[in-house]
PQR file of N, CA, C, O and H, with PARSE charges and radii, in Angstrom:
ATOM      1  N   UNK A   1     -11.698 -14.905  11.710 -0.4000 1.5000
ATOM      2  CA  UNK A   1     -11.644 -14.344  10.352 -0.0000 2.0000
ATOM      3  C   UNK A   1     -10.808 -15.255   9.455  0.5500 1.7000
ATOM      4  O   UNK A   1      -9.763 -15.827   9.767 -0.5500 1.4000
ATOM      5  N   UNK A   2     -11.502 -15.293   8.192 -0.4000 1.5000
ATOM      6  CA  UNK A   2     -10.437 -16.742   7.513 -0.0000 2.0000
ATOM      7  C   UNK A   2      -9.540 -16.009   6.310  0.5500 1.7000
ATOM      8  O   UNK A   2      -9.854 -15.158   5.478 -0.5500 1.4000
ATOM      9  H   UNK A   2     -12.350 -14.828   7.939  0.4000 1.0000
ATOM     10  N   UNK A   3      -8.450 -16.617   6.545 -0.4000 1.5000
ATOM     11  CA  UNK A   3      -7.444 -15.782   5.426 -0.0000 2.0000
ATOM     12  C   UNK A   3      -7.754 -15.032   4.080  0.5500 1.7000
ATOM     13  O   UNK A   3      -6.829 -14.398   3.573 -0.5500 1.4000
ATOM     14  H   UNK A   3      -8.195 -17.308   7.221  0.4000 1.0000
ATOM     15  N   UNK A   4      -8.731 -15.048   3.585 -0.4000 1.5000
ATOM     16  CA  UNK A   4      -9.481 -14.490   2.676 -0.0000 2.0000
ATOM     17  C   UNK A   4     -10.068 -13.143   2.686  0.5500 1.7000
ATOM     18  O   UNK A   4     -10.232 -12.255   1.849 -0.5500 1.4000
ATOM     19  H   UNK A   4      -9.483 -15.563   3.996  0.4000 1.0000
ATOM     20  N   UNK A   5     -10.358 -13.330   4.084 -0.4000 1.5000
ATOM     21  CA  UNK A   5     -10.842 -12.384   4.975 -0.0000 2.0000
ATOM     22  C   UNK A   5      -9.673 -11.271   5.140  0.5500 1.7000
ATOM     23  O   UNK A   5      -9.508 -10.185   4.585 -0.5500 1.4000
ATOM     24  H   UNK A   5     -10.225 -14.052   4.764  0.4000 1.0000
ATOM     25  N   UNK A   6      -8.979 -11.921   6.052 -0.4000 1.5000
ATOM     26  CA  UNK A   6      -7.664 -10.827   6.117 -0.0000 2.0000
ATOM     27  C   UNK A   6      -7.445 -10.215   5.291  0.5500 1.7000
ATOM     28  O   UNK A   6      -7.508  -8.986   5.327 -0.5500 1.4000
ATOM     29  H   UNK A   6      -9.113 -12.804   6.503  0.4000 1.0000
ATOM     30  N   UNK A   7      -7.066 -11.005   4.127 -0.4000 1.5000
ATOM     31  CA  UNK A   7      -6.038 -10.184   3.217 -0.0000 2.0000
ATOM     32  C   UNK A   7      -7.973  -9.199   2.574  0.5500 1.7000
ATOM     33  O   UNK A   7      -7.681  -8.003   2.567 -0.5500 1.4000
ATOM     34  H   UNK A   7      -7.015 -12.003   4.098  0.4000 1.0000
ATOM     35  N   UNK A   8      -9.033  -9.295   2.271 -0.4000 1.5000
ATOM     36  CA  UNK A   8      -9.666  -8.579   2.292 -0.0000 2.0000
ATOM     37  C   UNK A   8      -9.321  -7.134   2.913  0.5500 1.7000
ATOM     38  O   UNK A   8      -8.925  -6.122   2.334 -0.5500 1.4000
ATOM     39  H   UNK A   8      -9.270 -10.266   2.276  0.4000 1.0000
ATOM     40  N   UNK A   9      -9.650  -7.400   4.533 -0.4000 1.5000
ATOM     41  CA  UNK A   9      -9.213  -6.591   5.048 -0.0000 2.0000
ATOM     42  C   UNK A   9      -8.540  -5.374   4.806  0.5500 1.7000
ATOM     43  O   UNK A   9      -9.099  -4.277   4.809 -0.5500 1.4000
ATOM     44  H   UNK A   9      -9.972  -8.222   5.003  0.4000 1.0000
ATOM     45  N   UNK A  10      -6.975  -5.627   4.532 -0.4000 1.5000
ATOM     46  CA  UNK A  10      -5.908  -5.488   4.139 -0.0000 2.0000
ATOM     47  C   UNK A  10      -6.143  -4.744   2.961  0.5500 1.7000
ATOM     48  O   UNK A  10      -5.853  -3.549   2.918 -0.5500 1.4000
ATOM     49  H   UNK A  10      -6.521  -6.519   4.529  0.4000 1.0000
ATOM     50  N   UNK A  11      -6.519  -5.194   2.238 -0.4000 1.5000
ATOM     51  CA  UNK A  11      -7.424  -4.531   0.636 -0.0000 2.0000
ATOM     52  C   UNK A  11      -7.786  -3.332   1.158  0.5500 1.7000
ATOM     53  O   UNK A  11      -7.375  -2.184   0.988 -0.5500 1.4000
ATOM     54  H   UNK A  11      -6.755  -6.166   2.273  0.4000 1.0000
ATOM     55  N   UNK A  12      -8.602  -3.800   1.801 -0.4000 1.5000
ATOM     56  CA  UNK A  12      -9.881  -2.552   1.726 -0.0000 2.0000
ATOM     57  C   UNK A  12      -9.541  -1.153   2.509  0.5500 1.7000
ATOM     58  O   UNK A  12     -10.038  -0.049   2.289 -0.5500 1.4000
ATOM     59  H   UNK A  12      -8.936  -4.733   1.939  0.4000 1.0000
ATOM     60  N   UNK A  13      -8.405  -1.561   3.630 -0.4000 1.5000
ATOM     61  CA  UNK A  13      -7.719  -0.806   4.302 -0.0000 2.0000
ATOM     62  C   UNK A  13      -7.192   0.566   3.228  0.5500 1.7000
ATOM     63  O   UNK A  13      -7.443   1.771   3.252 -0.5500 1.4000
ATOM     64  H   UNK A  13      -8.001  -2.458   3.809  0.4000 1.0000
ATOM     65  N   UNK A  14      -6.317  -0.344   2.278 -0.4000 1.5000
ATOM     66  CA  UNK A  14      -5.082   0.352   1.138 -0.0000 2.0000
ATOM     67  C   UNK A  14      -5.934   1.221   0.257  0.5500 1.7000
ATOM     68  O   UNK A  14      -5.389   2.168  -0.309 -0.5500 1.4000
ATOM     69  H   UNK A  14      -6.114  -1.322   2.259  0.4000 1.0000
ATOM     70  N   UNK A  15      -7.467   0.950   0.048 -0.4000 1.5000
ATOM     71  CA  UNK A  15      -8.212   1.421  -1.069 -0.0000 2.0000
ATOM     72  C   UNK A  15      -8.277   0.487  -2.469  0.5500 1.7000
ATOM     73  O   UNK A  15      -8.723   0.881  -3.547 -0.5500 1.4000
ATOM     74  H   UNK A  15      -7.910   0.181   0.507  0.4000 1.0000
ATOM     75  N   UNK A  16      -7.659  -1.003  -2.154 -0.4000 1.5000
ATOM     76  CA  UNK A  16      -7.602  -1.549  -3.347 -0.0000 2.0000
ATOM     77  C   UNK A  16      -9.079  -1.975  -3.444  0.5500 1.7000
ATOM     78  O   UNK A  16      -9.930  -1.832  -2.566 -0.5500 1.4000
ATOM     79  H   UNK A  16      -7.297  -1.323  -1.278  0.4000 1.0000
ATOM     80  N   UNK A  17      -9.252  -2.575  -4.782 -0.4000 1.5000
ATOM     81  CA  UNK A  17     -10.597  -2.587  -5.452 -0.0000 2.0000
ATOM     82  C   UNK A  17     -10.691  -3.750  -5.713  0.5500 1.7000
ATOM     83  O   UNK A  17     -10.336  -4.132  -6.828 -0.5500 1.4000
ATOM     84  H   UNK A  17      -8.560  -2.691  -5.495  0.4000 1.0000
ATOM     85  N   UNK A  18     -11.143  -4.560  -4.866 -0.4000 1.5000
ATOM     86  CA  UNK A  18     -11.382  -6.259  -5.629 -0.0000 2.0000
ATOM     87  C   UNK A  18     -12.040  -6.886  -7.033  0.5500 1.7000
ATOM     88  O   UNK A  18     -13.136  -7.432  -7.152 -0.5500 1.4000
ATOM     89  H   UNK A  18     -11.432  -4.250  -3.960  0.4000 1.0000
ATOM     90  N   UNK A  19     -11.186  -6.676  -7.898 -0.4000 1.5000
ATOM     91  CA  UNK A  19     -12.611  -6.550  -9.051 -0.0000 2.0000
ATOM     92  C   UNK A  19     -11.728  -7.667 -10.187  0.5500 1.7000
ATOM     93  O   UNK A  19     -12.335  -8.388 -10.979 -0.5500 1.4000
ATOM     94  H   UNK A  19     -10.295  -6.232  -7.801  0.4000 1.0000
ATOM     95  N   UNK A  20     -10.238  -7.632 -10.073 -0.4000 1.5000
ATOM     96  CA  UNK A  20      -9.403  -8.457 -10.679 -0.0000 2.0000
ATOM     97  C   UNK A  20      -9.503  -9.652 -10.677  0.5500 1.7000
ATOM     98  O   UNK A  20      -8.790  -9.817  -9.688 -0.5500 1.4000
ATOM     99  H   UNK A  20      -9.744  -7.047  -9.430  0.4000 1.0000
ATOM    100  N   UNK A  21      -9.962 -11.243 -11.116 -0.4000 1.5000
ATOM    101  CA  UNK A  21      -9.691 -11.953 -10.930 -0.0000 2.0000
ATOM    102  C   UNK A  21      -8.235 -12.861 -10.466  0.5500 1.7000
ATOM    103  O   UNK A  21      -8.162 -13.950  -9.896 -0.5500 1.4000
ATOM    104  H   UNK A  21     -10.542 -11.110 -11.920  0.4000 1.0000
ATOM    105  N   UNK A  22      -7.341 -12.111 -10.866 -0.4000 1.5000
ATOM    106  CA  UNK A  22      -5.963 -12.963 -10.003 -0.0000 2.0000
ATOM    107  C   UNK A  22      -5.932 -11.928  -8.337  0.5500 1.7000
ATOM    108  O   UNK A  22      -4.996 -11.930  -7.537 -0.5500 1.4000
ATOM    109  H   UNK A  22      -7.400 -11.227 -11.330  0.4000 1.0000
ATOM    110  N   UNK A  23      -7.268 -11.121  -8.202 -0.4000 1.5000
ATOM    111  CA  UNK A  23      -6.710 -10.347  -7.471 -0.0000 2.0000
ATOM    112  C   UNK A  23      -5.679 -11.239  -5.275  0.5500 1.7000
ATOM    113  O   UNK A  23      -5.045 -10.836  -4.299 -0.5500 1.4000
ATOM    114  H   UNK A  23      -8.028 -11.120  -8.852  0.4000 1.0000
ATOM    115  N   UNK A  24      -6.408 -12.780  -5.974 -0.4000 1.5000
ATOM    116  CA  UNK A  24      -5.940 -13.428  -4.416 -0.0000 2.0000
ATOM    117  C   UNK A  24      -4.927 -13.486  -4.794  0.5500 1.7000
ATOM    118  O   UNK A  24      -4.386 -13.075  -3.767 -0.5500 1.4000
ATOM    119  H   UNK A  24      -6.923 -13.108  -6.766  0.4000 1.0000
ATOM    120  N   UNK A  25      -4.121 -13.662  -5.456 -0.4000 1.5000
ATOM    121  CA  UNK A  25      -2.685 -14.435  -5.934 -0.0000 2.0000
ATOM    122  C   UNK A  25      -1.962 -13.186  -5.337  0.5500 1.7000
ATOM    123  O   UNK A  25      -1.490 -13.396  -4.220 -0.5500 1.4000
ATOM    124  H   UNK A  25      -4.560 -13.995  -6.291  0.4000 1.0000
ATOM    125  N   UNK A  26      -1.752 -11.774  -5.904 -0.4000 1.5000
ATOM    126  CA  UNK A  26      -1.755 -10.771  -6.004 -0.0000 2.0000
ATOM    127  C   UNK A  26      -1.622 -10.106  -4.308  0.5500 1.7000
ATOM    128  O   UNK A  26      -0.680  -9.577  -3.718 -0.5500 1.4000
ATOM    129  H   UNK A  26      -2.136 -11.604  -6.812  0.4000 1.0000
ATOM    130  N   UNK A  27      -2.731 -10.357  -3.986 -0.4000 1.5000
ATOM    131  CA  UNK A  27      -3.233  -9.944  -1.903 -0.0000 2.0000
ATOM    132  C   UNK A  27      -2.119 -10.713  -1.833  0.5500 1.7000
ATOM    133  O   UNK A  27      -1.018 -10.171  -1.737 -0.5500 1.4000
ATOM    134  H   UNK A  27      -3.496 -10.786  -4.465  0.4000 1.0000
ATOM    135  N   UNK A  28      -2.283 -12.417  -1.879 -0.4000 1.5000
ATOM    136  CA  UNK A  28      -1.349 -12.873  -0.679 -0.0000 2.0000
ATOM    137  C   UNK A  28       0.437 -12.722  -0.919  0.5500 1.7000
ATOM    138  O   UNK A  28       1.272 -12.855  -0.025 -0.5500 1.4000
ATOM    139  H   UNK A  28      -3.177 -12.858  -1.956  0.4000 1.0000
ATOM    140  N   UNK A  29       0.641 -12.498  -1.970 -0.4000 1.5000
ATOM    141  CA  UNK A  29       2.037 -11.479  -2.883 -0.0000 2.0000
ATOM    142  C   UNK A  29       2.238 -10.792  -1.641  0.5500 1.7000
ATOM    143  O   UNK A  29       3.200 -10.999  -0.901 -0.5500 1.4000
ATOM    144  H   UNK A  29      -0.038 -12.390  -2.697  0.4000 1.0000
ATOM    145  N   UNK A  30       1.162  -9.832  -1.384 -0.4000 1.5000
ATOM    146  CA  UNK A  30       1.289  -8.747  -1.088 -0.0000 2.0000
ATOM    147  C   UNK A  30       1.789  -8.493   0.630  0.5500 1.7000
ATOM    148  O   UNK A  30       2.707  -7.955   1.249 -0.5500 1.4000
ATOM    149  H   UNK A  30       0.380  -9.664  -1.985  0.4000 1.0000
ATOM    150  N   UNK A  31       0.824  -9.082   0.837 -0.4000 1.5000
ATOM    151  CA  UNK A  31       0.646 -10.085   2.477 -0.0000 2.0000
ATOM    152  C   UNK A  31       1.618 -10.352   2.951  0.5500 1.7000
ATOM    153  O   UNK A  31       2.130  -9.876   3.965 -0.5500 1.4000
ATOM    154  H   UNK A  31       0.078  -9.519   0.335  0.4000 1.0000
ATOM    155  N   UNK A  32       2.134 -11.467   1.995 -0.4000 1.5000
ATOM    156  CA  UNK A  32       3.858 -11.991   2.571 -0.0000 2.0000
ATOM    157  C   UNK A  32       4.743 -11.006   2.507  0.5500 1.7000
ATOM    158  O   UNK A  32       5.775 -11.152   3.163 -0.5500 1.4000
ATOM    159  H   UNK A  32       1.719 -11.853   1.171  0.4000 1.0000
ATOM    160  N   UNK A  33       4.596 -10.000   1.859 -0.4000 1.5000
ATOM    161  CA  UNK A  33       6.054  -8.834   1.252 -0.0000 2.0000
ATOM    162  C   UNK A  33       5.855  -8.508   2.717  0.5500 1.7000
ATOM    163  O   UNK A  33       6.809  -8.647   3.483 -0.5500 1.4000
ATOM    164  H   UNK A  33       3.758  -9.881   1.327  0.4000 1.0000
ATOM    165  N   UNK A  34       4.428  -7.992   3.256 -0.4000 1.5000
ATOM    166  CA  UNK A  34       4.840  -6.689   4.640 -0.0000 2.0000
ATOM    167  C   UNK A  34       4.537  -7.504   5.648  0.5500 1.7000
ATOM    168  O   UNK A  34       4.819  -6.983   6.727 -0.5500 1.4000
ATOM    169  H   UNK A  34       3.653  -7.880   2.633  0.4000 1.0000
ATOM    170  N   UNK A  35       4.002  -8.745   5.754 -0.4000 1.5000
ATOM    171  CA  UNK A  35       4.398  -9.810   6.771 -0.0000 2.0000
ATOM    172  C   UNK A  35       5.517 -10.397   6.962  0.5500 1.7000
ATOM    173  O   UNK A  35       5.627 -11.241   7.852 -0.5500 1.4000
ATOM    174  H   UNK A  35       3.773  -9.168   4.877  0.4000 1.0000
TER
END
């Protein structure tokens, strides 16, 4: 699965909505906070 993927994942898990364009910047923010 390629990091894109993950943090997808991760998204889709929470109920977030991919629809934002900064939304990668944002995931991998997010990623690192609870990683």
């Amino acid at each position: 699965m390629s990091e894109q993927g993950i943090l997808f994942f991760i998204a889709k898990e929470k109920g977030f909505q991919l629809r934002s364009p900064g939304i990668d910047q944002k995931m991998y923010e997010m990623f690192e906070e609870e990683f």
